[in-house]
KEDRENVO-283872 format. One line per field, with one value per residue: residue in three letters; x, y, z of N, C-alpha, C, CB in turn. Coordinates in steps of 0.1 Angstrom, whole numbers, plus 2048, in hexadecimal, padded with zeros to 3 digits. Glycine has a CB too. Layout:
<rs>
residuo	c(ALA/...);
n_px	c(X/...);
n_py	c(Y/...);
n_pz	c(Z/...);
ca_px	c(X/...);
ca_py	c(Y/...);
ca_pz	c(Z/...);
c_px	c(X/...);
c_py	c(Y/...);
c_pz	c(Z/...);
cb_px	c(X/...);
cb_py	c(Y/...);
cb_pz	c(Z/...);
</rs>
This chain:
<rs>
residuo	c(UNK/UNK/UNK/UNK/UNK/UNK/UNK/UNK/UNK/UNK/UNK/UNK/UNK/UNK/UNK/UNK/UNK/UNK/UNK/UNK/UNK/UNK/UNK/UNK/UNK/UNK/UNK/UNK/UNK/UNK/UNK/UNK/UNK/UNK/UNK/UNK/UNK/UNK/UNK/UNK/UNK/UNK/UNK/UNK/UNK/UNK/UNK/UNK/UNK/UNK/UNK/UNK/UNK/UNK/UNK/UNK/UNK/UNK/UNK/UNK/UNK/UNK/UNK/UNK/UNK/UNK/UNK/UNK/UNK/UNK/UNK/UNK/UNK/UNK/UNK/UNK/UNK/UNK/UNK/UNK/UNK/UNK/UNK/UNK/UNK/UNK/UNK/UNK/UNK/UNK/UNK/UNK/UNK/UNK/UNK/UNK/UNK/UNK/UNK/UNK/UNK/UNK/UNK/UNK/UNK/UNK/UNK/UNK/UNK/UNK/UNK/UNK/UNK/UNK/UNK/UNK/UNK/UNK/UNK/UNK/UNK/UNK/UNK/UNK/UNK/UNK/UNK/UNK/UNK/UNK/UNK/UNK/UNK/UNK/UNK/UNK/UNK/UNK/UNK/UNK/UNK/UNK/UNK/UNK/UNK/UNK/UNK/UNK/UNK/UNK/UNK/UNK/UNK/UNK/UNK/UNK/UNK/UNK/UNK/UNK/UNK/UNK/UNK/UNK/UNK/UNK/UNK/UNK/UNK/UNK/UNK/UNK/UNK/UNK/UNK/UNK/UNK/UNK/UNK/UNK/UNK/UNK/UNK/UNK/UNK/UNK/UNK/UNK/UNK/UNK/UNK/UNK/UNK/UNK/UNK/UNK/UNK/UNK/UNK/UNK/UNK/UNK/UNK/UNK/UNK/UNK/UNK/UNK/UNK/UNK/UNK/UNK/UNK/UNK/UNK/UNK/UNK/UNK/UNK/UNK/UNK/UNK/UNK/UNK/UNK/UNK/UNK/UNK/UNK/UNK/UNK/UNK/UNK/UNK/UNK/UNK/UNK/UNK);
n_px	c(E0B/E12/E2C/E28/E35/E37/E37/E19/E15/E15/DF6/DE6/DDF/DC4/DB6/D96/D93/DA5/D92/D7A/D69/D61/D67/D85/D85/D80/D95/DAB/DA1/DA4/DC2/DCD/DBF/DD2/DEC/DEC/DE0/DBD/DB8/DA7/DA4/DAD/D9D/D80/D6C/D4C/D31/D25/D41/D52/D46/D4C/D66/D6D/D65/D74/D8E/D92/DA3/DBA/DD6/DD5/DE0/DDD/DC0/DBA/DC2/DB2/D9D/D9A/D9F/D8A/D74/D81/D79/D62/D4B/D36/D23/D0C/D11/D24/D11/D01/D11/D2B/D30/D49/D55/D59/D66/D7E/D89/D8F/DA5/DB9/DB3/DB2/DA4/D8F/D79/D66/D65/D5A/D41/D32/D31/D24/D09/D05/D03/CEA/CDF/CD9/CD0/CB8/CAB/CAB/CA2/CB5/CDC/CE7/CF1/CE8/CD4/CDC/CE2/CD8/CCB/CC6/CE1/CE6/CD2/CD7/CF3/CE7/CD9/CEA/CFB/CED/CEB/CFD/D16/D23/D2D/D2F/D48/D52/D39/D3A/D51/D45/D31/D46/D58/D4B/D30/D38/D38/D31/D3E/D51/D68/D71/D91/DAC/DC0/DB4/D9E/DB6/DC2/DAE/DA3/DC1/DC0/DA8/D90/D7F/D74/D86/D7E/D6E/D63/D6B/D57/D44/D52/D49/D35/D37/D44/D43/D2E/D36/D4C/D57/D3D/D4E/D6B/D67/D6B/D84/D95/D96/DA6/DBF/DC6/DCC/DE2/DF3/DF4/E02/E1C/E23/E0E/E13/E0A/E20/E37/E33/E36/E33/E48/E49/E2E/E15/DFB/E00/DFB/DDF/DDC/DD3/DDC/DF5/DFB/DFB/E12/E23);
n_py	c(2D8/2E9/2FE/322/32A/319/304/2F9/2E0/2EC/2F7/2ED/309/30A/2F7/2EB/2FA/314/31E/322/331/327/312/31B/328/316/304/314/316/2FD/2FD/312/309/2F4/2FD/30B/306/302/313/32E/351/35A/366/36C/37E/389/394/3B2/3BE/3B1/3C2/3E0/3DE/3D8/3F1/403/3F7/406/412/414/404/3E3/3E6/3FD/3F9/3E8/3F2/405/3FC/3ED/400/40E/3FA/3FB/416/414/3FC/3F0/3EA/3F7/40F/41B/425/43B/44A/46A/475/47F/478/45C/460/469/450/43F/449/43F/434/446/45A/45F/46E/46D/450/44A/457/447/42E/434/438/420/40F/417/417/3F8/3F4/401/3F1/3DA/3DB/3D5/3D7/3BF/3A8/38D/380/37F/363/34F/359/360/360/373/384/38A/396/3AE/3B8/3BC/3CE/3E8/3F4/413/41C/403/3EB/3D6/3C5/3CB/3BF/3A5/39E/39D/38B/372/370/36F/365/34F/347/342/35E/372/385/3A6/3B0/3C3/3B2/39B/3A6/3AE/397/388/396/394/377/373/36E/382/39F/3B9/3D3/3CF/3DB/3D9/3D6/3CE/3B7/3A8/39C/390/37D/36A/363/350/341/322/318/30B/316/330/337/335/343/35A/362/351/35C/378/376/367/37C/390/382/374/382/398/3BA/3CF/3C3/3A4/383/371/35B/349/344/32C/330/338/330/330/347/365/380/375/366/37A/386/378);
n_pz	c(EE4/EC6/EB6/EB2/E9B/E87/E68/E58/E3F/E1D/E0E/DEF/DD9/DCF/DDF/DF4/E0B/E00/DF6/DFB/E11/E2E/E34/E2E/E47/E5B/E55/E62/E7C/E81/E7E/E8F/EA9/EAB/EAE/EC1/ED3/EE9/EFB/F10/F14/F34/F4A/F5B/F62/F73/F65/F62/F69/F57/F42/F49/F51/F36/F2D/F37/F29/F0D/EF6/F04/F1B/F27/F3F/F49/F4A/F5C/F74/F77/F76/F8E/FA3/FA0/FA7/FC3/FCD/FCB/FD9/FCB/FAB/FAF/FBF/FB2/F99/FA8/FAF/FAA/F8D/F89/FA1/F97/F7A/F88/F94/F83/F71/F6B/F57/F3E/F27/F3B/F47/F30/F31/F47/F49/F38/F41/F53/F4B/F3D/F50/F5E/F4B/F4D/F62/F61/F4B/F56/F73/F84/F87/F75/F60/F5B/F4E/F35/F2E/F2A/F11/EF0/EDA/EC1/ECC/EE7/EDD/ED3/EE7/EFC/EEA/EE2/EFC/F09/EFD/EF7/EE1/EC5/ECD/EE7/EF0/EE3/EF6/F0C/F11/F07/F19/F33/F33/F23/F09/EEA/ED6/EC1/ECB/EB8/EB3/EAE/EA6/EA0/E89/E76/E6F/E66/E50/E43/E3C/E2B/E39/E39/E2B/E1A/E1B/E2F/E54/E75/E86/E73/E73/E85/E82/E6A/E6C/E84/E76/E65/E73/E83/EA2/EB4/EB3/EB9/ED5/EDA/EC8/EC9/EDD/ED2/EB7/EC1/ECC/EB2/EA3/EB3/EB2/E9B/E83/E7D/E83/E71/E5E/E5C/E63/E48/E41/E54/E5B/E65/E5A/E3D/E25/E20/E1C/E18/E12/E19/E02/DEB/DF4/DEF);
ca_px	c(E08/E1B/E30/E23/E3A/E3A/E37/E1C/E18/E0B/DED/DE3/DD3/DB7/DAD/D8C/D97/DA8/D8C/D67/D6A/D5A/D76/D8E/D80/D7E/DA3/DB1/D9F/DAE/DD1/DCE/DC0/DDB/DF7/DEC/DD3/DB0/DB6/D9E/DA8/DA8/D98/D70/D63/D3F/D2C/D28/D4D/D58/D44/D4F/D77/D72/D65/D83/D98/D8C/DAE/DCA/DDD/DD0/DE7/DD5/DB1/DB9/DC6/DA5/D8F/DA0/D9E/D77/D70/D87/D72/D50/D4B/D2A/D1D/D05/D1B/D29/D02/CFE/D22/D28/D33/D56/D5E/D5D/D6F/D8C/D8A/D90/DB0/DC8/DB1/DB2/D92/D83/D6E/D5D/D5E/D53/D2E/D30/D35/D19/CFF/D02/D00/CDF/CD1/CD9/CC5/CA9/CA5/CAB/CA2/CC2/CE2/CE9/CED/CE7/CC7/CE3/CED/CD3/CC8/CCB/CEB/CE4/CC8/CE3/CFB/CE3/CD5/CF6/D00/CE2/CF5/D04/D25/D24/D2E/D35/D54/D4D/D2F/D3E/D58/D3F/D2E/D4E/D5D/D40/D29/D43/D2A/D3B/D3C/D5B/D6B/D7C/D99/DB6/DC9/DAA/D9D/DC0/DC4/DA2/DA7/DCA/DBD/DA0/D84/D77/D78/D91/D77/D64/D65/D6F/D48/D3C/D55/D48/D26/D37/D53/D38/D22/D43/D55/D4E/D40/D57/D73/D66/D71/D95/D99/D9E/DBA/DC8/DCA/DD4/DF0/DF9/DF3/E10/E27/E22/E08/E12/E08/E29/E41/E2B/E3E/E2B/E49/E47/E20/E0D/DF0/E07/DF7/DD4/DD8/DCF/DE8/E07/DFB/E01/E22/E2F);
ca_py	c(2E4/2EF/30D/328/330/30B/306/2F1/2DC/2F1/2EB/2F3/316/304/2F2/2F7/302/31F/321/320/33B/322/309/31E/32B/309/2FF/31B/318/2F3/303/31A/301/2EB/304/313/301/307/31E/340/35C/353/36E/367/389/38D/39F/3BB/3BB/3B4/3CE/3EA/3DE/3DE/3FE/40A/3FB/40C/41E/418/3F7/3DA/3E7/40A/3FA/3DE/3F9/410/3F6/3EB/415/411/3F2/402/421/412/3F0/3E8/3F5/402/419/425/42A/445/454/474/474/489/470/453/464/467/445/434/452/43A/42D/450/45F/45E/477/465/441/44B/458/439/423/436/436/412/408/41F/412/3EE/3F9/407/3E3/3C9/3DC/3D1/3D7/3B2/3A3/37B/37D/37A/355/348/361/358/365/37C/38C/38D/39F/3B9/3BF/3C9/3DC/3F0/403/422/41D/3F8/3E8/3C9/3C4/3C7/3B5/399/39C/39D/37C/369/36D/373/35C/340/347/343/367/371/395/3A6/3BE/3C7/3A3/395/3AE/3AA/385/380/39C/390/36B/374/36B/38C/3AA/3C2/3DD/3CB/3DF/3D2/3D8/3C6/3AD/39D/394/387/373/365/353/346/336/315/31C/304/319/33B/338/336/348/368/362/34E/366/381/370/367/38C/395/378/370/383/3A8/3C5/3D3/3B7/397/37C/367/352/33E/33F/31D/332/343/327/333/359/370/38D/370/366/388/38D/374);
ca_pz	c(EDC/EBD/EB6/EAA/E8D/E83/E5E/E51/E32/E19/E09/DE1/DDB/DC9/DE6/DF6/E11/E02/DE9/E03/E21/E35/E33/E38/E57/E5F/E56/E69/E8A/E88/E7E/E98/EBA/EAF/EAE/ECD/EE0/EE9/F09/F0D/F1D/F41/F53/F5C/F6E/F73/F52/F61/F6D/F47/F3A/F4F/F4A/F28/F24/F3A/F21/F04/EF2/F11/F16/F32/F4B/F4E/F45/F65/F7A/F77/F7D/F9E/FA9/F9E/FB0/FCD/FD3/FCB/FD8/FC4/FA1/FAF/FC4/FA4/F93/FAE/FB0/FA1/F81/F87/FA8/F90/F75/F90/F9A/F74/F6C/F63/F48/F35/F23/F49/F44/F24/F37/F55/F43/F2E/F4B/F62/F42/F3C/F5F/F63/F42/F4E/F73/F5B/F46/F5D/F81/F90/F7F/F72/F4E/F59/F46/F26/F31/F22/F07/EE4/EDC/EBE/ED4/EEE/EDF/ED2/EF3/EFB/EDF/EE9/F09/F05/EFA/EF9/ED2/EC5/ED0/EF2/EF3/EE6/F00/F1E/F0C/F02/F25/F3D/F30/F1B/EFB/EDB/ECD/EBF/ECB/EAB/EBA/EA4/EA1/E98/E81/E6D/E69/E60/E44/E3D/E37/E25/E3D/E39/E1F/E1C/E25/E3C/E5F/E81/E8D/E70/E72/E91/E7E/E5E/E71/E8E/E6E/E5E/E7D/E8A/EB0/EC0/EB3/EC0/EE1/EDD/EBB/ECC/EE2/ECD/EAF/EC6/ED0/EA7/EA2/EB7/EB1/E8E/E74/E86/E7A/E6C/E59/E60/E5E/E41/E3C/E5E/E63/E64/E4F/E35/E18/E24/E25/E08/E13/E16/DF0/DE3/DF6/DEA);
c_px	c(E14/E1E/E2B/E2A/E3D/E2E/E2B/E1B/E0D/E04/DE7/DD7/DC9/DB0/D9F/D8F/D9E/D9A/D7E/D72/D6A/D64/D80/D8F/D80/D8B/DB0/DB0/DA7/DBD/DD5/DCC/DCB/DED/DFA/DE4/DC6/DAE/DAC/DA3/DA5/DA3/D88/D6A/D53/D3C/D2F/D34/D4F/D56/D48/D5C/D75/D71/D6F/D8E/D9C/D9C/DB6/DCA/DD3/DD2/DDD/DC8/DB1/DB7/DB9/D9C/D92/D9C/D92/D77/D75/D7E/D64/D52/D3F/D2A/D12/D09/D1F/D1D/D00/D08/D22/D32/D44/D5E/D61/D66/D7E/D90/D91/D99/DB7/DC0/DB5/DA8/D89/D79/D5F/D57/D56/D43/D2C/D2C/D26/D0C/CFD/CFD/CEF/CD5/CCF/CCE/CB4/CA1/CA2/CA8/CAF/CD0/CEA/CE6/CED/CD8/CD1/CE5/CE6/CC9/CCD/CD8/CE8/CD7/CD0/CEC/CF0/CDE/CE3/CFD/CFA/CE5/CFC/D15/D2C/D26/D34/D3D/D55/D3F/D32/D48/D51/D3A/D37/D53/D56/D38/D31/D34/D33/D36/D4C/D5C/D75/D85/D9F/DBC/DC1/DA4/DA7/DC0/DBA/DA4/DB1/DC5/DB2/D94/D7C/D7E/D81/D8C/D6F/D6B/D67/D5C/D42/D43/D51/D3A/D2D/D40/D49/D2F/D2B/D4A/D50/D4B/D49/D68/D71/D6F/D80/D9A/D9E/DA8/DC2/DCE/DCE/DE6/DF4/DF9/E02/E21/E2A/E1D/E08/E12/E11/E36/E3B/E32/E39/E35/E4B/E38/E1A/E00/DF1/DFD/DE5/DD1/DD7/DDC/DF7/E08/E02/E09/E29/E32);
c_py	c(2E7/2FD/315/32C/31F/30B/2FA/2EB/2E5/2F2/2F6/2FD/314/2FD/2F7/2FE/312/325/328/32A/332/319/30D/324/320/303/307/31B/30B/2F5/30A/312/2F9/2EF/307/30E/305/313/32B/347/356/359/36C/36C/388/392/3A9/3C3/3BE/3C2/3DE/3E9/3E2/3EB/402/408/3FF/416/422/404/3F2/3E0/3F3/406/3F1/3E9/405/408/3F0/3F6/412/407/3F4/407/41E/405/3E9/3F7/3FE/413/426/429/43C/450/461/46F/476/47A/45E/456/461/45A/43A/442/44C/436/437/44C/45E/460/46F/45B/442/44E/44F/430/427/436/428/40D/40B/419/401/3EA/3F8/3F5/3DC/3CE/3DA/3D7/3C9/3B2/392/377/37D/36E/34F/34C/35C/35F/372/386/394/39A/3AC/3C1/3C7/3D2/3E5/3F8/408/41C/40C/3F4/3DC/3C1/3C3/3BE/3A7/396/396/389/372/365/36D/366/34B/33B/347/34E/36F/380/397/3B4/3B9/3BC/39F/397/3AE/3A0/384/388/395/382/36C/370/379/396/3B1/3D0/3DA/3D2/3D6/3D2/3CC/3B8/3A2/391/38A/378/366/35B/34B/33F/32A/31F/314/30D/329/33B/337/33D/354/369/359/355/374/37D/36C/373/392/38F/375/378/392/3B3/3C8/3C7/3AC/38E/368/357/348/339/332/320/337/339/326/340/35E/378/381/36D/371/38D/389/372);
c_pz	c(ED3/EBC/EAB/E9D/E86/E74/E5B/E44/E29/E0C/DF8/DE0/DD2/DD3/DED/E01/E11/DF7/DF2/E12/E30/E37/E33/E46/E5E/E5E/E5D/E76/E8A/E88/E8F/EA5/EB3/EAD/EBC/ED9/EDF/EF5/F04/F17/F28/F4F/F50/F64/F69/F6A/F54/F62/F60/F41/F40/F4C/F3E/F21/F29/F30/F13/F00/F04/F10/F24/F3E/F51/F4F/F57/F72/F7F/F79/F8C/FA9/FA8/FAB/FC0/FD7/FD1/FCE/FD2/FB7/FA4/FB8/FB8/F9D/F99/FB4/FAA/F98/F81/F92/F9D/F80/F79/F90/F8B/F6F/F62/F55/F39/F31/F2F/F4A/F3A/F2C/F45/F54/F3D/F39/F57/F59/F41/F48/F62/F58/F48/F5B/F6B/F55/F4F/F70/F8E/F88/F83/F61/F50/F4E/F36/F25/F2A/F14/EFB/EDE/ED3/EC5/EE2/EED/ED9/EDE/EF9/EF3/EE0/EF3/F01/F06/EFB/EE6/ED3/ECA/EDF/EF8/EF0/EF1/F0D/F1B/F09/F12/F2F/F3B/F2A/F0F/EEE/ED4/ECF/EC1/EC0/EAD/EAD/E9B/E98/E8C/E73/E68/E63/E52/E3C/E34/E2F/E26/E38/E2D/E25/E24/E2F/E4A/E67/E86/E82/E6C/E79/E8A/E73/E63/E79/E84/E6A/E65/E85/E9B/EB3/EBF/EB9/ECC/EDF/ED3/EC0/ED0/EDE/EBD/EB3/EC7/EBE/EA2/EA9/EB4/EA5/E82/E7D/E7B/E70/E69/E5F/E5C/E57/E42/E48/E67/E5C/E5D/E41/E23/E14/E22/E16/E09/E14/E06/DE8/DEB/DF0/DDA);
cb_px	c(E04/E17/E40/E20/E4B/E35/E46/E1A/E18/E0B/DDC/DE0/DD8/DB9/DB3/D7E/D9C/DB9/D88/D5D/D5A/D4E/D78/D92/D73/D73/DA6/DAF/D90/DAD/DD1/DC5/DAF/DD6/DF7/DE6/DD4/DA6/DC9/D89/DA3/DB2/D9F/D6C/D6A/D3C/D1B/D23/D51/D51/D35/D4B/D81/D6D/D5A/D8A/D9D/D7C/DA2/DC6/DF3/DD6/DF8/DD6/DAA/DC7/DD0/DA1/D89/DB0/DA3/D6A/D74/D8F/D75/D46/D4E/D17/D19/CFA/D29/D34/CF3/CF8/D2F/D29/D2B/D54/D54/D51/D6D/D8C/D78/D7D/DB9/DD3/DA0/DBC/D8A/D85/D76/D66/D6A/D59/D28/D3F/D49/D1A/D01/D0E/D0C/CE1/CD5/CE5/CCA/CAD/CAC/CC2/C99/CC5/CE8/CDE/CFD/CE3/CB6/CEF/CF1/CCE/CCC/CC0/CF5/CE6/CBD/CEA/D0B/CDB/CCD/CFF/D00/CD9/D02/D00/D2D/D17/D37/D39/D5B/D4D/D23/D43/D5F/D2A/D28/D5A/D66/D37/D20/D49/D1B/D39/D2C/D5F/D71/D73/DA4/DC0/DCB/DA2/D9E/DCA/DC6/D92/DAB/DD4/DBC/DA2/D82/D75/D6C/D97/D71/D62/D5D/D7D/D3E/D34/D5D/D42/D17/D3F/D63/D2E/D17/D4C/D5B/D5B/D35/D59/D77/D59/D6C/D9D/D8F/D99/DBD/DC6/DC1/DCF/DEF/DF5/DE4/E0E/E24/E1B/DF7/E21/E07/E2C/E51/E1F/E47/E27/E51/E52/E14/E08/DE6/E21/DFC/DD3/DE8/DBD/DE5/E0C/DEB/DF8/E29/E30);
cb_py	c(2F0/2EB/30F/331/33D/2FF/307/2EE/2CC/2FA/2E7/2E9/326/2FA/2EF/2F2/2FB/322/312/305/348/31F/303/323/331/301/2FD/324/31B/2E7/310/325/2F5/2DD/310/31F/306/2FB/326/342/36A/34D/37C/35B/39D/392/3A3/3BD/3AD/3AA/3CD/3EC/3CF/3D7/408/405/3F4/413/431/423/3F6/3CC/3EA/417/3F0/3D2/3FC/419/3E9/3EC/426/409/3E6/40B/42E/415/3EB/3E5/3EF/3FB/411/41D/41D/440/44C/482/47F/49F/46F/44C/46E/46C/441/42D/456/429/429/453/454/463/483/45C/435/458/462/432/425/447/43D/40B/411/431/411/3EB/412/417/3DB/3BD/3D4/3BC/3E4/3A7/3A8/372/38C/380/34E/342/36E/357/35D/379/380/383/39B/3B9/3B5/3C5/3DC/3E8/3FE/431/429/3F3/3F2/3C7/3D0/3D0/3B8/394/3A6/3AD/37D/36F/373/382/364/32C/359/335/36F/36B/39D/3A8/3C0/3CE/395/394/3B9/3AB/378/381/3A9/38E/362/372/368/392/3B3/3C5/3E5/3B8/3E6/3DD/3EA/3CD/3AF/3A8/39F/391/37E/372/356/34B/33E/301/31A/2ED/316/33E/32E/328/34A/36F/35E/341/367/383/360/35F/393/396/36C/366/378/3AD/3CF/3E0/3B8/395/37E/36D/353/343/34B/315/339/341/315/32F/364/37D/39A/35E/368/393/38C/369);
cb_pz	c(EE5/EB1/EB6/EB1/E8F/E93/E57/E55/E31/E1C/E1A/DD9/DD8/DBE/DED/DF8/E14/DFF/DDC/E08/E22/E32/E28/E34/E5A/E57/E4A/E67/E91/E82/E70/E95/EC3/EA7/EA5/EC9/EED/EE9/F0F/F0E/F1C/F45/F53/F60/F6C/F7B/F4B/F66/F74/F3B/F37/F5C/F4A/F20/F24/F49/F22/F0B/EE8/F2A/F14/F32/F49/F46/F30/F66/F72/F69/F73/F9D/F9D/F8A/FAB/FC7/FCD/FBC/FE2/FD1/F97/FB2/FC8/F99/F9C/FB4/FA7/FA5/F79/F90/FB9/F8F/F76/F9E/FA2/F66/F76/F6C/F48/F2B/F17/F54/F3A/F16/F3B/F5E/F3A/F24/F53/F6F/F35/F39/F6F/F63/F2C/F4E/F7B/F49/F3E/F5A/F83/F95/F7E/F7B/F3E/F6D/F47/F23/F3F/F2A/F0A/ED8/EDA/EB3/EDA/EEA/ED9/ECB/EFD/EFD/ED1/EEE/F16/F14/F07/F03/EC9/EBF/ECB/EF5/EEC/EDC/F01/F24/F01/EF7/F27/F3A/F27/F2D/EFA/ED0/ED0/EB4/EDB/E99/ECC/EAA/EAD/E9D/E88/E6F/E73/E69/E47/E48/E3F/E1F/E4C/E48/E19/E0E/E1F/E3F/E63/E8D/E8C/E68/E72/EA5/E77/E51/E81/E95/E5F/E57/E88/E8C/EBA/EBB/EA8/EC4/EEB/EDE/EB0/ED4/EF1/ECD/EA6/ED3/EDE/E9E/EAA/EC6/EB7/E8E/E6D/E92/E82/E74/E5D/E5D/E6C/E2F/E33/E68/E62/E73/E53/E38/E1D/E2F/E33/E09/E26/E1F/DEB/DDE/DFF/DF0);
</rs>
């Protein structure tokens, strides 16, 4: 695996690659597995599992979102425990996450709509669902959005649908997969038709990880990135 700030040769801003969206989405994800590898996040909780963490970690860092779902799973040892909990004792139970209050009705509405569809609370009837059917059915819960739905699907299932947090959201702007005003919600659709599948799966955690290391929010450091000859925003820095 190559280092991430490793320079390489770069390539004429006429090419197609910087010219066709599609080709560069396609010359980035190879930039990118062979900077970094192809690893995916390496945690593989149950659906429901995901989708209950992730709403805990909704605006607070891992540490507090891990931490509150530990306390849940603690004091309730099934979801459906928590279905029929009161509202206030599961509140308590997910503190550290902050907004408790909020997630705690998010987290017992979902669970109750998921009871109501499917009679049990289970999402395996996603594994083999067509994916955009998929993720609508999840976007469909209360307080459930893109973003998390691809999460429960990327890591739950191992479905090629790309989650678009903040890193992702930037770089893809920065480089000019996506518009300038294009949203994070409706980035997931535009990004998802333009990326090869085979690169989904690892694109996330590996543009997280160039998001903090390389293309960061505040002073990005174009002149040692391996996509700087690719990117719209290094063009007009430089």
């Amino acid at each position: 695996m190559g280092r991430p700030g490793r320079q390489c040769p770069r390539l004429s801003r006429l090419s197609g690659a910087a010219r066709d969206p599609r080709a560069k989405a396609e010359e980035v994800c190879r930039r990118i597995r062979e900077n970094y590898g192809d690893a995916i996040a390496s945690r593989r909780l149950p659906p429901v599992d995901e989708l209950v963490l992730t709403i805990l970690s909704q605006n607070t860092n891992d540490i507090n979102s891990g931490r509150a779902f530990e306390s849940l799973k603690s004091k309730f040892p099934t979801w459906e425990d928590v279905l029929v909990a009161p509202e206030s004792e599961v509140a308590q139970a997910i503190r550290v996450s902050g907004a408790y209050h909020v997630k705690a009705k998010r987290i017992k509405s979902t669970l109750a709509e998921i009871q109501k569809r499917v009679d049990r609370i289970d999402l395996s009837l996603l594994e083999h669902m067509p994916i955009n059917e998929a993720k609508e059915w999840l976007s469909s819960l209360h307080g459930v959005g893109p973003k998390t739905a691809a999460i429960v699907l990327l890591f739950s299932f191992h479905r090629p649908v790309l989650p678009v947090d903040t890193h992702v959201w930037r770089i893809s702007r920065r480089l000019g997969l996506i518009g300038d005003h294009v949203s994070r919600e409706k980035a997931h659709s535009v990004l998802q038709d333009l990326l090869p599948p085979s690169c989904v799966f690892h694109l996330n955690h590996n543009l997280v990880r160039h998001g903090r290391s390389v293309c960061r929010s505040q002073r990005p450091r174009c002149d040692v990135c391996f996509l700087s000859d690719l990117c719209d925003y290094a063009e007009q820095m430089s």
